[in-house]
MIZADO-723871 format. One line per 10 residues: for each residue y, z, x of C-alpha. Coordinates in Angstrom, 2 decimals. Example, Ala and Ser with C-alpha at 12.3 -4.5 7.8 and 13.67 -1.06 7.14 Angstrom:
2
-4.50/7.80/12.30 ~ -1.06/7.14/13.67
END
This chain:
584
121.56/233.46/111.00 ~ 123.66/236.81/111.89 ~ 121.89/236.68/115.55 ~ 122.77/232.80/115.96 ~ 126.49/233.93/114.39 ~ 126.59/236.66/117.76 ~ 126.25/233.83/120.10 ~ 128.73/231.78/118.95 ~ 131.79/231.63/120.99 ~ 134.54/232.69/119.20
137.10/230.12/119.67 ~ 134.23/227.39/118.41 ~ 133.52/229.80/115.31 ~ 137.21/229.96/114.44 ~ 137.60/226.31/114.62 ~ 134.59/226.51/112.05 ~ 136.15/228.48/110.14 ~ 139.50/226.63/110.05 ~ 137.59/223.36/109.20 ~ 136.43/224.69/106.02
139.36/226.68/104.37 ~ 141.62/224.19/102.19 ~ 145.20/223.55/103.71 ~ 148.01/224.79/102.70 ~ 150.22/221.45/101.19 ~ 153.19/221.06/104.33 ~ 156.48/222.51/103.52 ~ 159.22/220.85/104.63 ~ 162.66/220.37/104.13 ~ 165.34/223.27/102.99
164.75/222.50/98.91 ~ 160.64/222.37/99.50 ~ 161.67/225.60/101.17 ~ 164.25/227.37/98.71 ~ 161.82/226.61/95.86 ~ 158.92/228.51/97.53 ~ 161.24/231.27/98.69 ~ 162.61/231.72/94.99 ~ 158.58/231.21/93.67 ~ 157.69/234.26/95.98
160.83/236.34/95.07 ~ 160.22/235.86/91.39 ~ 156.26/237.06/91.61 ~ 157.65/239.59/94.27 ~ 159.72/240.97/91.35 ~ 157.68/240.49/88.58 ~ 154.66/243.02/90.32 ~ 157.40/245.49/91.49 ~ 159.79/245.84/88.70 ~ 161.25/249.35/89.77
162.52/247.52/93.13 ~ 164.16/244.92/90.53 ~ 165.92/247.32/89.02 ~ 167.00/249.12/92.15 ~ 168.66/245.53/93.07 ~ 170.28/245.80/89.79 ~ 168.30/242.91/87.88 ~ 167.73/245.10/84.59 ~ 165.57/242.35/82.94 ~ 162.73/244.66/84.52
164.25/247.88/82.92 ~ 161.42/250.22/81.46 ~ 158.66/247.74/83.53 ~ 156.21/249.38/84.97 ~ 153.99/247.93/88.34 ~ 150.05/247.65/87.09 ~ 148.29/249.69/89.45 ~ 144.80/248.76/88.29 ~ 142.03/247.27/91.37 ~ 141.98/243.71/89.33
146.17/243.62/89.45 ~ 145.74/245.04/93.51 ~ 143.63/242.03/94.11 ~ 145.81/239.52/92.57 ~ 148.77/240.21/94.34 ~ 147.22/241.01/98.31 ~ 145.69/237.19/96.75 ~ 148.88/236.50/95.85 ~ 150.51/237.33/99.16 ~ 147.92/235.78/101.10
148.73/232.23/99.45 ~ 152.15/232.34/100.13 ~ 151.52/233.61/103.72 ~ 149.72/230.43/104.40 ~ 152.30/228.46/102.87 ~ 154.84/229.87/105.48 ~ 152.27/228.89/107.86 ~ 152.29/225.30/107.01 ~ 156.05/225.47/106.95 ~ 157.33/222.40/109.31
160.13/224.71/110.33 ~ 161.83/221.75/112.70 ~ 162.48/220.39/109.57 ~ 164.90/223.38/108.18 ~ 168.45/224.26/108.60 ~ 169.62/226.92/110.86 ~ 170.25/229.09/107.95 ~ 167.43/228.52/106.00 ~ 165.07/228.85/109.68 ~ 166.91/232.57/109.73
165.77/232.90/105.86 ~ 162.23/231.86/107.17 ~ 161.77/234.38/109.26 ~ 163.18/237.09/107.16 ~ 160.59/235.86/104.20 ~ 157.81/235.61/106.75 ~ 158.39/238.80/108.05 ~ 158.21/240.67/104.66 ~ 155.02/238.59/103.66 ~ 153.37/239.96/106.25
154.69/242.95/106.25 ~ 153.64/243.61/102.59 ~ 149.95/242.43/103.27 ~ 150.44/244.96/106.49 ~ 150.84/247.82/103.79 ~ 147.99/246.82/102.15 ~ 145.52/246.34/104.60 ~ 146.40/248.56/107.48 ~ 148.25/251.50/105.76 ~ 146.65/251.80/102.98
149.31/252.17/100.81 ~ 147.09/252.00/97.60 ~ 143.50/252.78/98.75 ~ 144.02/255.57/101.12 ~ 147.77/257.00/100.16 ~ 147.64/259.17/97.17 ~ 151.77/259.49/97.48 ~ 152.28/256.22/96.08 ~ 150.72/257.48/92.81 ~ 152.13/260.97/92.60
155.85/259.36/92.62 ~ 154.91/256.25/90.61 ~ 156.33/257.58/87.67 ~ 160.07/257.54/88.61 ~ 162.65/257.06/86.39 ~ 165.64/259.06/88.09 ~ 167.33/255.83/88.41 ~ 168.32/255.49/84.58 ~ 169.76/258.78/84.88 ~ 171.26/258.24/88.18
173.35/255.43/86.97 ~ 175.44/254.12/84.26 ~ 174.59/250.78/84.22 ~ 173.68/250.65/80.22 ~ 174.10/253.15/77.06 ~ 171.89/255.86/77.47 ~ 169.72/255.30/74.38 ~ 168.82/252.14/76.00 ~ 168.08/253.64/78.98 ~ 166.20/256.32/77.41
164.16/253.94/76.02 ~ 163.24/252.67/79.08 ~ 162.13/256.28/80.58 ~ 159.51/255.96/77.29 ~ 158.19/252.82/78.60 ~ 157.86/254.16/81.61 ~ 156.61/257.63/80.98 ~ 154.04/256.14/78.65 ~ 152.52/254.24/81.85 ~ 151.89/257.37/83.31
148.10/257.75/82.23 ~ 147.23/254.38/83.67 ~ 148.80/255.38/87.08 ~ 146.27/258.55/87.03 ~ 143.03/256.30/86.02 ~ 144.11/253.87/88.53 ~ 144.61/256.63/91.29 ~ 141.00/257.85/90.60 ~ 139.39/254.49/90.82 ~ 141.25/252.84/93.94
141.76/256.01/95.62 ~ 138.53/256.42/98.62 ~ 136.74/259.23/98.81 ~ 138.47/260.81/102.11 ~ 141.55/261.05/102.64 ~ 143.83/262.45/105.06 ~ 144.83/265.98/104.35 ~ 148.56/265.59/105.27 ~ 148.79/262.49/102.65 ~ 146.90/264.97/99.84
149.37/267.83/100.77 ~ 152.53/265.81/100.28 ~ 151.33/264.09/97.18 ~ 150.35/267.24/95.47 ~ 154.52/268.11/96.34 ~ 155.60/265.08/95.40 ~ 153.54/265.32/92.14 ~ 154.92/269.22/91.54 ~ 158.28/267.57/92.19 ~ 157.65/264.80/89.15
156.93/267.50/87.20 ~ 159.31/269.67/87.59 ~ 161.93/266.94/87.14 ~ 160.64/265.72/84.31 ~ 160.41/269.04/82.58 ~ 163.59/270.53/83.52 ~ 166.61/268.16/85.02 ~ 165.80/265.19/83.27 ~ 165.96/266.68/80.14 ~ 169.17/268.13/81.27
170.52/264.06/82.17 ~ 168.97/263.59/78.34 ~ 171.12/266.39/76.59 ~ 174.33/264.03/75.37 ~ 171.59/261.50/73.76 ~ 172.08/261.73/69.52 ~ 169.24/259.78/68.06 ~ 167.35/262.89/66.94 ~ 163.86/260.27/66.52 ~ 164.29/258.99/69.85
164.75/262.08/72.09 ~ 161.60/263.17/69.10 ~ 159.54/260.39/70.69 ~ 160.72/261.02/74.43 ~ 159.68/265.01/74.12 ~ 155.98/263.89/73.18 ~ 155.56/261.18/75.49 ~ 157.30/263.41/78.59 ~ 155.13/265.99/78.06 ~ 152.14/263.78/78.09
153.93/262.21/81.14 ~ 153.94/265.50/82.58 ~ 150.49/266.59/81.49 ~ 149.07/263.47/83.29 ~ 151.06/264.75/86.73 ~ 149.61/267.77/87.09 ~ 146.40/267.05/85.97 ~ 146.28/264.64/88.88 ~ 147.51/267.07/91.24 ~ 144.88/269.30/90.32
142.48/266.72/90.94 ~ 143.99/266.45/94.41 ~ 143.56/270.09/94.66 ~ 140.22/270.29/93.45 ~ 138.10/267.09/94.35 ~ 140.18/265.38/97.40 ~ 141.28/268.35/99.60 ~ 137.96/270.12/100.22 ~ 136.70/266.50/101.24 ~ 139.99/265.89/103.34
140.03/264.75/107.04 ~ 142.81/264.40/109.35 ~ 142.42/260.45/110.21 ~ 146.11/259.71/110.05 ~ 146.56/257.31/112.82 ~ 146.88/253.94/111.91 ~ 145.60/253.30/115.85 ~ 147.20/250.50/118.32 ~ 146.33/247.63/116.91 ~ 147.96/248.20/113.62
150.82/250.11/115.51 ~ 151.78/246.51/117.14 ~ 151.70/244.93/114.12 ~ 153.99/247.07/112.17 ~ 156.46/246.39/115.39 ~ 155.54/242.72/115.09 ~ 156.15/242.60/111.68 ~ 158.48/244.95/110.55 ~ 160.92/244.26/113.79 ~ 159.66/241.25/115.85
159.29/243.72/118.64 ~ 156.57/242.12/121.55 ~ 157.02/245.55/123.77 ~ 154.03/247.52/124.05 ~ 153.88/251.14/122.33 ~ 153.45/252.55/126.21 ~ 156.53/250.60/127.06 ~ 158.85/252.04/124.04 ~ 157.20/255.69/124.18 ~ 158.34/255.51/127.97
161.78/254.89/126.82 ~ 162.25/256.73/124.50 ~ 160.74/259.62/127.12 ~ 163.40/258.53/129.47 ~ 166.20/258.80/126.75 ~ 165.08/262.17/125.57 ~ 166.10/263.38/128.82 ~ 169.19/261.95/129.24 ~ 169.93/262.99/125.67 ~ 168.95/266.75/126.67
171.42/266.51/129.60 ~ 174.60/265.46/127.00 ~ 173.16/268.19/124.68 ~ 173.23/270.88/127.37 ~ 176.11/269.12/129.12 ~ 178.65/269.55/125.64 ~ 177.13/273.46/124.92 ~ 178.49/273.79/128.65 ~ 181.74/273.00/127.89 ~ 181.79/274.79/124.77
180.43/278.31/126.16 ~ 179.11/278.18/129.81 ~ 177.63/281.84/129.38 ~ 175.14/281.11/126.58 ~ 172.34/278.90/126.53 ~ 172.65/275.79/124.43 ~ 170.75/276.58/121.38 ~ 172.57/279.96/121.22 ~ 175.92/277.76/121.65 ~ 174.47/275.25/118.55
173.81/278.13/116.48 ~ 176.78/279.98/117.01 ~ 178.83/276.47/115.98 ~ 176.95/276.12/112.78 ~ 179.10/279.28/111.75 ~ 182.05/277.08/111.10 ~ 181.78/276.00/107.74 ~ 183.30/276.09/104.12 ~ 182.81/278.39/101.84 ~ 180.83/277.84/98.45
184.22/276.77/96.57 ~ 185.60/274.31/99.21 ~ 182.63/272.33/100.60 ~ 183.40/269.17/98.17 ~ 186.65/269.43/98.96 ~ 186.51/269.88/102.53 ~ 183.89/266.74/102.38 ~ 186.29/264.84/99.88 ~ 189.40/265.38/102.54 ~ 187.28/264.38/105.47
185.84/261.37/104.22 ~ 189.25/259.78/103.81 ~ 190.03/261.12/107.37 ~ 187.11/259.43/108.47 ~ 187.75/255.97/107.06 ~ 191.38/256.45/108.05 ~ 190.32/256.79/111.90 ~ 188.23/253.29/111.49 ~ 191.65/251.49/110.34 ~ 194.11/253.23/113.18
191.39/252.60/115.53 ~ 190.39/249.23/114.47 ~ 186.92/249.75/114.78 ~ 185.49/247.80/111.74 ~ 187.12/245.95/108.70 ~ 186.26/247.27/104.45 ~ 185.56/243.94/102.56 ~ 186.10/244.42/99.10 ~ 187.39/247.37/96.74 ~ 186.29/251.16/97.68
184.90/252.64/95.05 ~ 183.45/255.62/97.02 ~ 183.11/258.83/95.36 ~ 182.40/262.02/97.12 ~ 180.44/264.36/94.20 ~ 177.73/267.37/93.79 ~ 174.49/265.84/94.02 ~ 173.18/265.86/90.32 ~ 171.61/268.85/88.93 ~ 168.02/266.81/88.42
168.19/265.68/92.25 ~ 168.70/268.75/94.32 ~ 165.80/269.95/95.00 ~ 164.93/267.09/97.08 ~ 168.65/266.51/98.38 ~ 170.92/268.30/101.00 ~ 173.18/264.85/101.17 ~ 172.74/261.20/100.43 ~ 173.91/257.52/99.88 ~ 173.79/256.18/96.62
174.64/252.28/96.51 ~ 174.32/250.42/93.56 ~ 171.86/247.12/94.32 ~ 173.55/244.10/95.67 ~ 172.82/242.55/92.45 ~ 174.05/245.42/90.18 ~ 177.01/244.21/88.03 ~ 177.81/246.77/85.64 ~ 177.06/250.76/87.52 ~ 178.89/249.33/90.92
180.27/252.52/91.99 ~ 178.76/254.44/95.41 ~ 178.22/257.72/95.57 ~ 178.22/260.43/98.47 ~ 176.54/263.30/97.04 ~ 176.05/267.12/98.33 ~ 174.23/269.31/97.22 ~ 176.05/272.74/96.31 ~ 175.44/276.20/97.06 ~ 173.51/277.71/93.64
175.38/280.65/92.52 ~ 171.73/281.74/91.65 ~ 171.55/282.39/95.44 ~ 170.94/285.76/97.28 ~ 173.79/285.80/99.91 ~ 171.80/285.56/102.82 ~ 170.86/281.90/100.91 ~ 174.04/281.00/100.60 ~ 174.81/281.12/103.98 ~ 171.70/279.26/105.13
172.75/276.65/103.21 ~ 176.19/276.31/104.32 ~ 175.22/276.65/108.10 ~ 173.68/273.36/107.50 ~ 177.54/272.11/106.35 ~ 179.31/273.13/109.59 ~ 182.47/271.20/109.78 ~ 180.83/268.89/112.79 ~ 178.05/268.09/111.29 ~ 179.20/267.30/107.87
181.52/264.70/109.64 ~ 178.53/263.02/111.41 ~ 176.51/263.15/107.80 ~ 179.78/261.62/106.45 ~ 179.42/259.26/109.69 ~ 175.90/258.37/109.14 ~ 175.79/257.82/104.96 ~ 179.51/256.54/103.90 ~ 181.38/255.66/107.06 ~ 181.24/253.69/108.82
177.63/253.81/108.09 ~ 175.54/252.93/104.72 ~ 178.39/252.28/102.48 ~ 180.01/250.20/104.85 ~ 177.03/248.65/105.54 ~ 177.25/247.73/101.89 ~ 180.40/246.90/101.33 ~ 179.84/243.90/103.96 ~ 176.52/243.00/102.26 ~ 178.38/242.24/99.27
181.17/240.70/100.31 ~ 179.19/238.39/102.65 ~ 177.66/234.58/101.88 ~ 174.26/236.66/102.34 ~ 171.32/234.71/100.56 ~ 168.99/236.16/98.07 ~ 166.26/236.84/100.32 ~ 168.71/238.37/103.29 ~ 169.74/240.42/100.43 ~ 166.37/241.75/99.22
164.33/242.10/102.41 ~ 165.99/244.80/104.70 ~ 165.04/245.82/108.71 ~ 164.25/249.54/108.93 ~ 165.53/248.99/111.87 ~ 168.91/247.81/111.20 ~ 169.65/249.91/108.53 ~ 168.93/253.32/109.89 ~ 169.61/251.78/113.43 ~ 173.09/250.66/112.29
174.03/254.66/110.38 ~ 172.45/256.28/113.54 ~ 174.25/254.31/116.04 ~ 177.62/255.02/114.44 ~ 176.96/258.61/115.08 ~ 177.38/258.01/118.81 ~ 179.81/255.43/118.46 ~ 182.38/257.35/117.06 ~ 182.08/260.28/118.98 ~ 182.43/258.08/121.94
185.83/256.73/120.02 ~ 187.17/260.10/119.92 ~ 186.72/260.95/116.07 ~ 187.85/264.56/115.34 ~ 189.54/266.29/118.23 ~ 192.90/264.41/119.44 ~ 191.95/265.38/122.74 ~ 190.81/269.09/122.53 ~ 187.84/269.60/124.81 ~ 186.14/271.95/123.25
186.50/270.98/120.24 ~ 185.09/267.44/121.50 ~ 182.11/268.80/122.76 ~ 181.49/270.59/119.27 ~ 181.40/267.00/117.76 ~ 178.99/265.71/120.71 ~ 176.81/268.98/120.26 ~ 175.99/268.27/116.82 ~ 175.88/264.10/117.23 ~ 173.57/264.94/120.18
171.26/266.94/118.67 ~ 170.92/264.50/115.61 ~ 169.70/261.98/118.18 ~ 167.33/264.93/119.87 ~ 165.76/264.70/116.19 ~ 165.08/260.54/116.16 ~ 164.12/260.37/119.68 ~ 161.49/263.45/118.89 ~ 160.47/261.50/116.28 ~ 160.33/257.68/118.18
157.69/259.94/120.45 ~ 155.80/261.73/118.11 ~ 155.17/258.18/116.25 ~ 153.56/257.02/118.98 ~ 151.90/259.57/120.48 ~ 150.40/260.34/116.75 ~ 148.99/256.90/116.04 ~ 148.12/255.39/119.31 ~ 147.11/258.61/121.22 ~ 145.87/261.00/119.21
148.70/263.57/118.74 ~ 147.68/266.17/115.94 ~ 150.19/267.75/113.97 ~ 150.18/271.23/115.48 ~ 150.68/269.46/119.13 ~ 153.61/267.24/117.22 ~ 155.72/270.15/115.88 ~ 155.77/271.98/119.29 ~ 156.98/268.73/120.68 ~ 160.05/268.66/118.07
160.43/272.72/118.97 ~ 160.55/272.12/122.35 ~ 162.43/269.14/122.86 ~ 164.61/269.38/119.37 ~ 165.05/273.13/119.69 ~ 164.68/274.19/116.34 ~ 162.14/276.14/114.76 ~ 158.57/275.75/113.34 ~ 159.34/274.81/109.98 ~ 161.60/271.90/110.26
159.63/271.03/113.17 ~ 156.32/270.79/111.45 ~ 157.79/268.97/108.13 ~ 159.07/266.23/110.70 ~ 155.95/266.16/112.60 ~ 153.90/266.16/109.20 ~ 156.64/262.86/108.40 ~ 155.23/261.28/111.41 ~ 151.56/260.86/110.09 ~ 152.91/258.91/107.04
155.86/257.46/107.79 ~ 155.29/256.31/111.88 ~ 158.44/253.40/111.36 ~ 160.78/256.71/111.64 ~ 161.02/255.88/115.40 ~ 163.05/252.64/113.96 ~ 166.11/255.38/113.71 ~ 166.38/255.30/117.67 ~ 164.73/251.59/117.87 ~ 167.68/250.19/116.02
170.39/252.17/117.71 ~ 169.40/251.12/121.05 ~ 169.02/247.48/119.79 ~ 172.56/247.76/118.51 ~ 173.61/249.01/122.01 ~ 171.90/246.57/124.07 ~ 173.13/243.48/121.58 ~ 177.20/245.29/122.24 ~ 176.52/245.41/125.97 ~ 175.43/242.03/126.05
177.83/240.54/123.47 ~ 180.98/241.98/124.84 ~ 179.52/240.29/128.46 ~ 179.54/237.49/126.38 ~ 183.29/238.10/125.08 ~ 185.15/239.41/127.88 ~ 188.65/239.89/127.26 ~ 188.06/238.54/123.84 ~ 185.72/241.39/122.83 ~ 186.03/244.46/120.28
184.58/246.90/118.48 ~ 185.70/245.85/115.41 ~ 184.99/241.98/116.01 ~ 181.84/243.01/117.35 ~ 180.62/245.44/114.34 ~ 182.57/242.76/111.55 ~ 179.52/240.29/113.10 ~ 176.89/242.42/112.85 ~ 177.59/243.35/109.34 ~ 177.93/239.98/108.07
174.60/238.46/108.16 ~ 171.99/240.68/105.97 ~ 170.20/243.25/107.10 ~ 167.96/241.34/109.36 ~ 165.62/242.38/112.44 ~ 168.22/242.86/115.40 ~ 166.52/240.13/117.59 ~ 167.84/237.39/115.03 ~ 170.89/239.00/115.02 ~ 171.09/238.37/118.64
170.19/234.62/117.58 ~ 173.00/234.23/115.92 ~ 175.53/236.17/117.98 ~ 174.55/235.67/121.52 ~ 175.15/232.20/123.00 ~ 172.84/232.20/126.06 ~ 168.78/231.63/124.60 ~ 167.71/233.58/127.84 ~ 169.21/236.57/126.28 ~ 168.03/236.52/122.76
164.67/238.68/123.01 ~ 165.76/241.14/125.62 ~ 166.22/243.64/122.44 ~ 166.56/246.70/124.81
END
């Protein structure tokens, strides 16, 4: 029988096959459609309550995701029936907006069954275990009294020796050493955040029997961490191998999937080569202007001098952030739906470990914690000098603007202030492009250094801005190369960091944690992806517009629709078909 299978031609074995699985019931209509979309999105939920609560949905507060093989099963099952339903979707028979919700749904079907299947997330990734007990976000925000929250870390924290037992079954038995080495930090990190700043966030709670109850189960919590980071240590790393790459095949269909992107990963690694050296000419071009007499890293270095000190870097961040969104109004470069309720703060005491600066948003759904946060992370007075100014080299006064840039404005906070304020769906809502999101923050970078942010005409102080904006984008095309080269063409991590040394110019430790990124995380070339979409859909659009183009019309429209892959934004704001999947 396997010999007679061998002969069959495939497309007459296929059919076979076709014949005898039972069809999927036809979906048609927008109501046959909303139903299934809101079936999916309440299983969706229901499996992943942690991203519930993210959204701000708390009827999933102190849930926990079962991580045990049967509860695996069910939902890749799970995802598989509603993946055929999309397939028998008669999508002539839907709406233009609910076609565009189609797609977005589809997309994220097959994207989760992509992280199943092809990246392992739960079979071959022991990082999905080691931070599976997170509860940072019912510390992290005020969304409910803090006894009721803290009852909700119990839940959680009580979970914790199922995650373990799960780990050990599912887990195989080699893994890939760089996925064992960052799970065993991941796992420390748990630990030590469990043990030290949480309890910290905890301190204000009065119910004596309560925080009684939360010591014992924490410290099992904790116990159960580091016993399974030992077992990483012990039993998984002397059997670990360094078969990272996800290989071609899979590498197309995270492109497929994740962005709708057709092109080839020869044809976007060629790009990106060819924008890595135009990027290097701006770099060296703007250290030029700055100090013709040293070379360019010397010139970056030397800038990275200008910065705060320990007292005023909030401050200095605080003032700038309003000078920042000030700029975008004079200029008219994008509009702020809705009420700012920004605030520019020290990142909390139990997050800095793992935090330089970041974007806090409350979910689209959140109703109650709706401020935003911009946090930074402080200089510790614990410091030796020579750490303090480390730190605060990183806090030069042209690259905290382009952080600013990136994470408040006009970047992720504007990002979500137009989410909200938008007729965005449920699912357009939920389901984000890697893409666009990191495309969008990255792209402002460039954009407003091209406005003119920062200098009123000074030159030099001009090309400080366009040093440090440049040499963020030297990072993400490093990385759009290295992601490639890792997973399609072999590219080991040693070969990786000298890549990011030599064509990011910094040294071997950032260079390696970026390259050692790259074998777990290879969407991070979606940073450049989506900035060049963004810049190929403006060039085209204002073609489109003529004299009825601008920036802030043109960044108002691609705000307002979700946070979809770029080629349906181009559905919906290009007019000409012919130009809709010419994404770069």
């Amino acid at each position: 029988m396997k010999k007679l299978l061998i002969l069959i031609p495939f497309v007459a074995l296929f059919s076979c096959e076709q014949k005898t699985q039972p069809a999927a019931p036809t979906v048609s209509g927008d109501a046959t459609f909303q139903k299934l979309a809101d079936n999916y999105l309440s299983g969706y939920l229901a499996w992943r309550p942690a991203t519930g609560v993210a959204l701000g949905y708390h009827q999933y507060d102190g849930k926990v995701t079962n991580l045990s093989k049967e509860s695996l099963g069910k939902e890749l099952g799970r995802l598989k029936d509603f993946d055929q339903q999309m397939s028998a979707t008669d999508t002539t028979s839907l709406s233009t907006k609910q076609f565009y919700d189609f797609r977005i749904l589809r997309s994220a079907i097959k994207n989760e069954i992509f992280n199943f299947e092809d990246m392992g997330t739960y079979d071959k990734n022991p990082m999905t275990y080691a931070g599976a007990v997170d509860v940072s976000i019912y510390v992290k925000r005020n969304f409910a009294p803090l006894e009721d929250r803290l009852k909700s870390i119990i839940a959680i924290e009580k979970n914790a020796p199922n995650v373990f037992a799960a780990a050990r079954i599912n887990l195989k038995d080699s893994l890939a050493k760089p996925y064992i080495e960052t799970a065993i930090e991941i796992a420390h990190g748990s630990t030590d955040f469990l043990g030290g700043d949480l309890k910290v966030a905890l301190k204000d709670v009065k119910n004596d029997s309560l925080m009684k109850v939360f010591n014992t189960v924490n410290k099992n919590a904790i116990d159960a961490i580091n016993s399974y980071a030992a077992w990483l240590q012990k039993v998984k790393l002397p059997k670990a191998t360094n078969k990272y790459a996800i290989g071609e095949a899979s590498y197309k269909k995270m492109l497929l999937y994740s962005e709708g992107i057709t092109l080839t990963p020869e044809k976007i690694l060629a790009i990106g080569l060819a924008e890595l050296k135009k990027e290097q000419v701006v770099f060296n071009a703007a250290a030029k202007t700055i100090d013709p007499n040293k070379k360019p890293i010397e010139v970056y270095h030397d800038l990275q001098k200008e910065h705060p000190t320990a007292e005023n870097l909030i401050p200095e961040a605080r003032k700038n952030v309003e000078a920042i969104r000030q700029f975008l109004t004079d200029k008219n470069i994008v509009s702020m739906p809705g009420k700012i309720n920004l605030k520019v703060e020290e990142t909390p005491q139990f997050a800095r470990a793992t935090s330089t600066a970041s974007n806090d948003d409350p979910g689209p759904f959140e109703t109650k914690a709706t401020e935003a946060f911009y946090y930074i992370t402080p200089v510790d007075p614990k410091w030796t000098p020579k750490q303090k100014e480390d730190w605060l080299r990183q806090f030069d006064y042209y690259t905290t603007d382009n952080i600013t840039i990136h994470e408040a404005y006009p970047g992720h906070y504007t990002q979500f202030l137009h989410l909200n304020a938008s007729s965005a769906t449920r699912v357009e809502k939920i389901f984000n492009s890697y893409a666009y999101v990191e495309g969008w923050a990255h792209y402002c970078e460039k954009m407003m250094a091209d406005a003119g942010y920062g200098h009123n005409g000074d030159t030099v102080k001009a090309a400080k801005y366009r040093l440090t904006q440049s040499g963020d984008a030297l990072l993400r095309l490093c990385r759009l190369c290295v992601s490639i080269k890792t997973h399609c063409q072999g590219m080991n991590v040693d070969d990786a960091t000298k890549f990011f040394m030599d064509n990011w110019y910094q040294g071997d430790k950032p260079s390696r944690q970026e390259a050692l990124r790259g074998t777990f995380d290879p969407g991070y070339l979606f940073y450049t992806i989506g900035k060049l979409e963004i810049l190929k859909l403006r060039a085209d659009y204002e073609k489109q517009e003529g004299s009825n183009f601008s920036l802030k019309k043109f960044h108002d429209e691609v705000l307002d629709h979700g946070m979809p892959q770029i080629r349906l934004l181009r559905e919906v704001m290009l007019k000409d078909k012919n130009t809709w999947g010419d994404v770069m």
